[in-house]
C-alpha angles and dihedrals in degrees: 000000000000119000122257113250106233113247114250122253119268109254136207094274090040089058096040085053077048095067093030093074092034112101139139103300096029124112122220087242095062101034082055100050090053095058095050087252118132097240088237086069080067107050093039092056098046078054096058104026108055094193090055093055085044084053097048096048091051100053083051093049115087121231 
C-alpha cells in the first residue's frame, strides 16, 4: 500500500481566504473548504492561538 503524501501547511493567503469566506451562518468546515484548507488545520489552530479562536468567533458572530 503506497504511502500518503502529508498535506502542506496552511499559509498566510490560505488563512486570509480563510476569513474571507467566514460570516454569520457559516461553519468552520465550509468556510475552510472554500479556502483549500482540511477542516482539522482549523481546529487545531483555534485550539493553540487563543486570538485566532477569538477571531474566528467574532466574524461568526452577527452584529
Amino acid at each position: 500500500m503506497p504511502t500518503r503524501t502529508p498535506d502542506r501547511a496552511p499559509d498566510a493567503e490560505d488563512w486570509e481566504a480563510f476569513f474571507g469566506n467566514l460570516r454569520p451562518g457559516v461553519a468552520l468546515r465550509q468556510a475552510a473548504l472554500a479556502a483549500g484548507i482540511r477542516p482539522e488545520a482549523v481546529y487545531h489552530r483555534r485550539r493553540a492561538d487563543r486570538a485566532f479562536a477569538h477571531r474566528t468567533d467574532q466574524q461568526r458572530t452577527a452584529r
